[in-house]
C-alpha positions as CSV (number, residue, x, y, z in Angstrom):
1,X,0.0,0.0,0.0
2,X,1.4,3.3,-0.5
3,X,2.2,5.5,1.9
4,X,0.1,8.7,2.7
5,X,1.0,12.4,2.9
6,X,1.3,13.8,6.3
7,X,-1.2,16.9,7.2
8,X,1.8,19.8,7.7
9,X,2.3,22.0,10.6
10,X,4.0,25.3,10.8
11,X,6.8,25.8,13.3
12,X,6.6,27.2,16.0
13,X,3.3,24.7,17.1
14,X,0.2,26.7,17.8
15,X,-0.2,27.7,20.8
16,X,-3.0,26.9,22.8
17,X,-5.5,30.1,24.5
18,X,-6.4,27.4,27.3
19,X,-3.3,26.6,29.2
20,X,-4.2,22.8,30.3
21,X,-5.6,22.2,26.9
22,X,-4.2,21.3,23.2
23,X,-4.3,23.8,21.0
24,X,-7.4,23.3,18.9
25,X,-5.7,23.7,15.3
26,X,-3.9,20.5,16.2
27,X,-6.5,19.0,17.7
28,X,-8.3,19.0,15.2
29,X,-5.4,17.8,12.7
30,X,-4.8,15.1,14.9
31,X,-8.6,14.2,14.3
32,X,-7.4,13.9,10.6
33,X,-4.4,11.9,10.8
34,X,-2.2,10.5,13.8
35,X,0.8,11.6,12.0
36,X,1.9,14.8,11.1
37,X,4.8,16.8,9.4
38,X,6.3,20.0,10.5
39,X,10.0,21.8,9.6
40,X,12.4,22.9,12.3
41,X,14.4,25.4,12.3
42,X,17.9,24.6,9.8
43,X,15.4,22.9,7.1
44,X,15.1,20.0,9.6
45,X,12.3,17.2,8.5
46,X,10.2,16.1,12.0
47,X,7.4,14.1,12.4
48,X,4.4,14.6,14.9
49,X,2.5,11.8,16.4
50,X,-0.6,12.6,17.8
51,X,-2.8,9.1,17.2
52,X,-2.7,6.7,20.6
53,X,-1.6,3.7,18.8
54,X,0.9,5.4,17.3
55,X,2.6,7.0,20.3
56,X,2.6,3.7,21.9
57,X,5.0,2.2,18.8
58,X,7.0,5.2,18.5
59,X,7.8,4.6,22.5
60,X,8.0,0.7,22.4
61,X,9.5,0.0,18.5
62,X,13.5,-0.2,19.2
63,X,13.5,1.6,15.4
64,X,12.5,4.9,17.1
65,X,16.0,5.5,19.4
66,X,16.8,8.0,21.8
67,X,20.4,7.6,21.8
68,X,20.2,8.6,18.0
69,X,19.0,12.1,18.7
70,X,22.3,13.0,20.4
71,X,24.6,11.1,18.2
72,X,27.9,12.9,17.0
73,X,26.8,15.9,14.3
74,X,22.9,16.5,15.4
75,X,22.2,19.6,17.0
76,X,20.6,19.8,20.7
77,X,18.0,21.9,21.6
78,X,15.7,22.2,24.8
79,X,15.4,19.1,26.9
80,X,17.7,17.3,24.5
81,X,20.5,19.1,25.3
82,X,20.0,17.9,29.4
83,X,18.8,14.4,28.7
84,X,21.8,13.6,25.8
85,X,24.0,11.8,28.7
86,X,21.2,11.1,31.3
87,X,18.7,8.4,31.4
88,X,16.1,9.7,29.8
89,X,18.9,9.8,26.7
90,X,19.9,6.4,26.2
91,X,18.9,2.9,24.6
92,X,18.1,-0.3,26.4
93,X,20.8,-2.4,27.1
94,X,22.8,1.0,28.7
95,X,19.4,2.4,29.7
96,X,18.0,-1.0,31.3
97,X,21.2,-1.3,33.4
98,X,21.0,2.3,34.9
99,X,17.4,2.1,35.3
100,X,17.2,-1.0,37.2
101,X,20.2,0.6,39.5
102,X,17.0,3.4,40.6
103,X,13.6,1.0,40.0
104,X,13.3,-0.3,43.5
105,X,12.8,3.2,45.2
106,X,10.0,3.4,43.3
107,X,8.0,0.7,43.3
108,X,4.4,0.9,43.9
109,X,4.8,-0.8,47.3
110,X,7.3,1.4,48.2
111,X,5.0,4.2,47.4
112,X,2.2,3.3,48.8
113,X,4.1,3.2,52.2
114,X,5.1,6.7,52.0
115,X,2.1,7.8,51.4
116,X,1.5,8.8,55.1
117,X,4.7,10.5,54.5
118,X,3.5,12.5,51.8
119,X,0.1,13.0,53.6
120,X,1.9,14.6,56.1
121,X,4.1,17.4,54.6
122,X,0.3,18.1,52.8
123,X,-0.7,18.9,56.1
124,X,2.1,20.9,57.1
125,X,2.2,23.0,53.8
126,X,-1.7,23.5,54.2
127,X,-1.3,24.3,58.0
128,X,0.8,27.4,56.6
129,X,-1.4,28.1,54.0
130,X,-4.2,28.9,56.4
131,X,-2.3,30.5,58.9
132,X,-0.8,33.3,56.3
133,X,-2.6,35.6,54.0
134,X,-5.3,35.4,51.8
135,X,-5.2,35.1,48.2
136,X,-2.0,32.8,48.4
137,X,0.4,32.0,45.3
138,X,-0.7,28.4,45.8
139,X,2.8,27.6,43.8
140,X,5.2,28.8,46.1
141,X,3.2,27.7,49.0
142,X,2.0,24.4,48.2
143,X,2.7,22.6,44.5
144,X,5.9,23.1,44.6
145,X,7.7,22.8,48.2
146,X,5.6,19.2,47.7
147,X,7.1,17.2,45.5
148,X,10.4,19.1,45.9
149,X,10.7,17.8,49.4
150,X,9.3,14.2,48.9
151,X,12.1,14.0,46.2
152,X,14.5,15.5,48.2
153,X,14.0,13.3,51.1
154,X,14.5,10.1,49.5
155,X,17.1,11.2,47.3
156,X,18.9,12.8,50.2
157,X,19.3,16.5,49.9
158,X,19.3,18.1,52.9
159,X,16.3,20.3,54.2
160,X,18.3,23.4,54.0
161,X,19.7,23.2,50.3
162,X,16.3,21.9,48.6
163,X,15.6,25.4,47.4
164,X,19.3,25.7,46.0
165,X,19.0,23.6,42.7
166,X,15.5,24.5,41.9
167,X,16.6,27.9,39.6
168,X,18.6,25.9,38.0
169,X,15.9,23.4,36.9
170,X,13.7,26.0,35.8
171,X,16.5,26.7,33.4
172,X,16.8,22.9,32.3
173,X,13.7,22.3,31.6
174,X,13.7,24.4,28.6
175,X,12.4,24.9,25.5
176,X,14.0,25.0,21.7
177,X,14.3,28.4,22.1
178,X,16.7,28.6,25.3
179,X,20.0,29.5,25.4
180,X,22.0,26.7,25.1
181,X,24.9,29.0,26.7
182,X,22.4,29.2,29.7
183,X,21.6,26.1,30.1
184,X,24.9,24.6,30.0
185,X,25.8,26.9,33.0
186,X,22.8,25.4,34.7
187,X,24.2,22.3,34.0
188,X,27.0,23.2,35.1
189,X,26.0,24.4,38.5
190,X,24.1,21.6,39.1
191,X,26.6,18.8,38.2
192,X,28.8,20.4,40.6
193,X,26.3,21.0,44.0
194,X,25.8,17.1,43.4
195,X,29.3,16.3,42.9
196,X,29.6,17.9,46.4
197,X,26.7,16.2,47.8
198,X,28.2,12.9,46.6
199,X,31.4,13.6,48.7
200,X,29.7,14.2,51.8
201,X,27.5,11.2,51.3
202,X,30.8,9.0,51.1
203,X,31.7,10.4,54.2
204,X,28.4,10.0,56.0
205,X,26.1,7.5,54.5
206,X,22.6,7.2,55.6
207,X,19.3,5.5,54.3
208,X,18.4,7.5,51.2
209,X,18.7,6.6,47.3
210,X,21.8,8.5,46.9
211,X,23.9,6.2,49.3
212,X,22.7,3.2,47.8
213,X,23.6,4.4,44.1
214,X,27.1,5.6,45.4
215,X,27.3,1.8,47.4
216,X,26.2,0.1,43.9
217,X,29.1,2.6,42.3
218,X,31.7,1.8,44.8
219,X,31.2,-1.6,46.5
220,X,29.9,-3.1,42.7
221,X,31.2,-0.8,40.2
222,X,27.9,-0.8,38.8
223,X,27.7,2.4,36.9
224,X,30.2,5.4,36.6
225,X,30.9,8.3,38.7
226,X,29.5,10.7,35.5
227,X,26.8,8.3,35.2
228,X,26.1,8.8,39.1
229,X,25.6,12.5,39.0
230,X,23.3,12.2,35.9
231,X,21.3,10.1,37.5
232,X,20.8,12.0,40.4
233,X,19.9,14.8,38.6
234,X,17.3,12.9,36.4
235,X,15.9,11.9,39.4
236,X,15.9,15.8,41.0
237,X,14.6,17.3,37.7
238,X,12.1,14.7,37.1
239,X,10.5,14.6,40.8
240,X,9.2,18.0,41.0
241,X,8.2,19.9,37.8
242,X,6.5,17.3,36.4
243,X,4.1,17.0,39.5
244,X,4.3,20.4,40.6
245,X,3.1,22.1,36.9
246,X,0.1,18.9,37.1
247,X,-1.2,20.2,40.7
248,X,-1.9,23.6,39.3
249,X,-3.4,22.6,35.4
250,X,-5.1,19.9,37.3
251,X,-6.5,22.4,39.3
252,X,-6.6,24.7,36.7
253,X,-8.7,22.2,34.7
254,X,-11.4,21.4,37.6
255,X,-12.1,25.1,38.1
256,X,-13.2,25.1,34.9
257,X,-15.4,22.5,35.1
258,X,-16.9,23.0,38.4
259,X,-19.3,20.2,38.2
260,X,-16.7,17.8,38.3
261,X,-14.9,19.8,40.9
262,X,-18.2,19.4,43.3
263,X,-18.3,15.9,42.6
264,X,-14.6,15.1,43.6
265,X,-15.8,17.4,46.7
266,X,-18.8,15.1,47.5
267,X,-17.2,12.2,47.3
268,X,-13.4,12.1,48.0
269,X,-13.2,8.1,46.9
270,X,-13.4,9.1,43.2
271,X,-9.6,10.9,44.0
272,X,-7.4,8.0,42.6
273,X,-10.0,7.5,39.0
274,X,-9.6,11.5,38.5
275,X,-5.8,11.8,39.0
276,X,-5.8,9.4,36.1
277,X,-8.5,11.1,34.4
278,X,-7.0,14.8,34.9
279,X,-3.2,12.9,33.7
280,X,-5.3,12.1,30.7
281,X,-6.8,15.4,30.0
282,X,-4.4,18.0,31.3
283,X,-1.7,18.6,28.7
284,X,1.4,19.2,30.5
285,X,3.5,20.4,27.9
286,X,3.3,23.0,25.6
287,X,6.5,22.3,23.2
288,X,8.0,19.9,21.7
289,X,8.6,16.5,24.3
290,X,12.0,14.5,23.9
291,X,12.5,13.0,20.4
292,X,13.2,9.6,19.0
293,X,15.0,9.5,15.8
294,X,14.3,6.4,13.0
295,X,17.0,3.4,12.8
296,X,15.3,2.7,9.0
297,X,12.6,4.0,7.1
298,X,9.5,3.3,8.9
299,X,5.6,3.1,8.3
300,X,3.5,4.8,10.8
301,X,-0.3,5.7,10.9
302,X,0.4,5.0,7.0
303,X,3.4,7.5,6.1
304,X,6.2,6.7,5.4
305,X,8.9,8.4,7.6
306,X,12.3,7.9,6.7
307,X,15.3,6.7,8.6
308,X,17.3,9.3,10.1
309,X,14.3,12.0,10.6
310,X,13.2,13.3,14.4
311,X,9.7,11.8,15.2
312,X,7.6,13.5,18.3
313,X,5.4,12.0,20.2
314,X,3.0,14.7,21.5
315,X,1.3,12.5,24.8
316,X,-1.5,15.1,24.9
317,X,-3.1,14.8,21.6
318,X,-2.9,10.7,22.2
319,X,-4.9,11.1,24.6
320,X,-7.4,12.7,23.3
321,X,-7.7,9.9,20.5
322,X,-11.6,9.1,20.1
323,X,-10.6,5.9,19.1
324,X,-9.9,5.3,22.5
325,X,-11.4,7.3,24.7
326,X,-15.1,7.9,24.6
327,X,-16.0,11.9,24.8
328,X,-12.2,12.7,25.2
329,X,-12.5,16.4,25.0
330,X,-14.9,15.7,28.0
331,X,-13.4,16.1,31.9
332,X,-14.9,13.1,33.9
333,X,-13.9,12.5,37.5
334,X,-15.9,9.2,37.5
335,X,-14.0,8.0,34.1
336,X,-13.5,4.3,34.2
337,X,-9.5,4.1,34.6
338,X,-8.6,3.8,30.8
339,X,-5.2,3.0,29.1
340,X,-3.9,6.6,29.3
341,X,-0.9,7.2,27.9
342,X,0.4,10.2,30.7
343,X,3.6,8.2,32.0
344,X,4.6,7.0,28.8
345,X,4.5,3.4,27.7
346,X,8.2,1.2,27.1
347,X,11.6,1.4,28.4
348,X,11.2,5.1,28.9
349,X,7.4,4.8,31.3
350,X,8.1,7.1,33.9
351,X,10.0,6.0,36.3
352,X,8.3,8.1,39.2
353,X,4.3,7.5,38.0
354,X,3.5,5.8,41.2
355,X,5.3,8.7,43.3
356,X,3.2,11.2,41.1
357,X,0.0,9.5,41.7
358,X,0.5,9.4,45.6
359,X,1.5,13.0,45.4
360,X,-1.3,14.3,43.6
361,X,-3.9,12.0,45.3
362,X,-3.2,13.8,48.2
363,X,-2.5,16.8,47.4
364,X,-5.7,16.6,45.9
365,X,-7.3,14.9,49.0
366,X,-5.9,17.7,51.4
367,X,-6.4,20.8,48.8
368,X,-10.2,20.3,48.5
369,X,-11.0,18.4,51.9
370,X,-9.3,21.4,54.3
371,X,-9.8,24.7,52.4
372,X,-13.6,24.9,51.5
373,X,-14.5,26.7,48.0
374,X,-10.9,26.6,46.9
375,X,-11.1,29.1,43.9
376,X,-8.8,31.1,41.2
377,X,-8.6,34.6,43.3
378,X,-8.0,36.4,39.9
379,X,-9.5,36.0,36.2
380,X,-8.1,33.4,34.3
381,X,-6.5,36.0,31.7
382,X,-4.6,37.4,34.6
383,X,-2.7,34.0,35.0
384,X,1.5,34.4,33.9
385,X,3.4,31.7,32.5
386,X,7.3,31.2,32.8
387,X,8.7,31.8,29.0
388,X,10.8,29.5,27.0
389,X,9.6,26.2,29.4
390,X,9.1,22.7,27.9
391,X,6.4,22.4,30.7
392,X,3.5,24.3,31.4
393,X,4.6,26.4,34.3
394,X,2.7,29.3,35.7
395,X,4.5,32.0,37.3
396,X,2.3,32.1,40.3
397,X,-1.3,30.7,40.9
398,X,-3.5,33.2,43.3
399,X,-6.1,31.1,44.9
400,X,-9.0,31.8,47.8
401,X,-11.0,29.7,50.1
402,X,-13.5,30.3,52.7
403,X,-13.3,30.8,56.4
């Protein structure tokens, strides 16, 4: 059969006037075909995948390759450039061998056994909350000291330094448009505060994921001291935006459907069906995600895409796939817990989903069971976002509640 020409999109992607949702000119391509074309900037062919089955081969088919997309001669922009030695970088076998080095901490056992750790620091953050003033930034108060000291603690930063790296991730988790100069200093900085941290963990061990990772480098000469310190900061950079950026569009996303917020609020045992609901529908990113490149000329969704060539898969538009999803443009609480494809399917599935589900169940469970008619405290067109950010990241996110 021969192959079919791919709808094309203009580059920059369209932006979206709804922050948690996908902009509707590509929602409505993706409606027409699951695969797309766009050009980057340099003349560059690239390939956008919006259809669910789709997305899952590009993530599971070893002919779409990470490692390719830093290989010797190809330019890296945004993410790229911070993932192109890390783990989110590399190929199995490399990537199954580092990976499996960090999978225990996260199990969902594990998780579900800190929950009442998680629970707690909810607590504390929301004890705060109602003690200061009112409107609150509910970012710097609440979504992001969260999961920035959940990661922290099992990593094992101490208390006092967990505010220190957190500039530089807001630089790292850039777009295609940041300075690559700027980011390498990020890099740079951070690299070196873990470097530090490393030394004084050698010196005084203790029962946290960084002194088992610097046992399994030491004692078993399992994995590199470079490979260490990216893997540390994979862990850092990918245990708080992620979750932090999905607490606000989550709650974003349920202020605009208040119906659904009142139900969650009636019945607080629909919480762990509408985290996976509001993973589905929130779109967390706003740019382009971390490529795959082709190992051979491949057939997807019925184009022909050929070997060499950057191929996207945009996680959002999958999951809004009405082949899959009944009423997918539709927010429902009590959706049936459906094959979403949030965290990523393959070698590369998140390896924090079950942290980020315990997280944002209860920072769900204590946002909307202790502060009474949470609510935007401004209009929705007064909401900032942070510039040049692979994730959606507001600047600061007023909210009320009553007394």
């Amino acid at each position: 059969m021969p192959s079919m020409p791919a709808p094309v999109v203009e580059f920059p992607l369209p932006a979206s006037p709804v922050p948690f949702e996908p902009a509707p000119e590509l929602l409505a391509l993706s409606r027409q075909a699951p695969v797309l074309r766009t050009v980057l900037p340099g003349n560059q062919n690239a390939w956008l995948v919006t259809g669910f089955e789709q997305v899952r081969e590009v993530l599971v088919d070893p002919r779409f390759s990470r490692a390719l997309v830093s290989s010797p001669g190809r330019e890296r922009r945004g993410l790229e450039f911070v993932t192109a030695k890390g783990l989110m970088g590399m190929d199995p076998p490399e990537h199954t061998r580092l990976r499996k080095l960090v999978a225990g901490a996260f199990t969902a056992r594990r998780m579900h056994l800190l929950a009442p750790q998680v629970a707690a620091i909810v607590d504390e953050l929301i004890d705060r909350m109602q003690a200061g003033p009112r409107p609150t930034d509910l970012v710097s108060t609440f979504s992001l000291p969260l999961p920035v000291r959940v990661i922290c603690q099992m990593l094992g930063v101490p208390p006092e330094d967990q505010d220190r790296f957190h500039a530089w991730s807001d630089t790292l988790v850039g777009d295609w448009s940041r300075d690559q100069g700027e980011m390498a200093a990020a890099m740079t900085a951070m690299a070196s505060y873990i470097a530090g941290l490393i030394a004084a963990k050698r010196a005084q061990p203790a029962d946290d994921l960084l002194s088992a990772l610097i046992a399994a480098r030491d004692n078993e000469d399992r994995l590199s001291e470079q490979e260490l310190v990216q893997l540390c900061i994979a862990v850092l950079l990918g245990g708080h935006e992620t979750t932090a950026n999905q607490i606000n569009l989550s709650l974003l996303a349920l202020f605009d459907h208040p119906a659904q917020l009142a139900r969650l609020r009636a019945d607080p045992g629909l919480l762990p069906g509408a985290v996976e609901e509001l993973i589905r529908f929130v779109q967390l990113t706003t740019t382009l995600p971390p490529a795959r490149v082709t190992t051979e000329e491949v057939t997807l969704g019925g184009v022909a895409i050929p070997a060499g060539d950057l191929v996207f898969p945009l996680f959002g538009l999958a999951n809004r796939d009405p082949a899959v999803f009944a009423d997918p443009d539709d927010l429902d609480v009590t959706r049936q817990a459906g094959p979403h494809i949030g965290f990523g399917v393959g070698a590369h599935h998140c390896l924090g989903a079950q942290l980020a589900r315990v997280e944002l169940a209860e920072a769900f469970r204590g946002l909307l069971g202790r502060l009474p008619g949470l609510r935007l405290a401004v209009d929705a067109s007064e909401l900032r976002f942070k510039e040049k950010m692979t994730i959606t990241s507001l600047e600061e996110l007023q909210v009320a509640w009553d007394a």
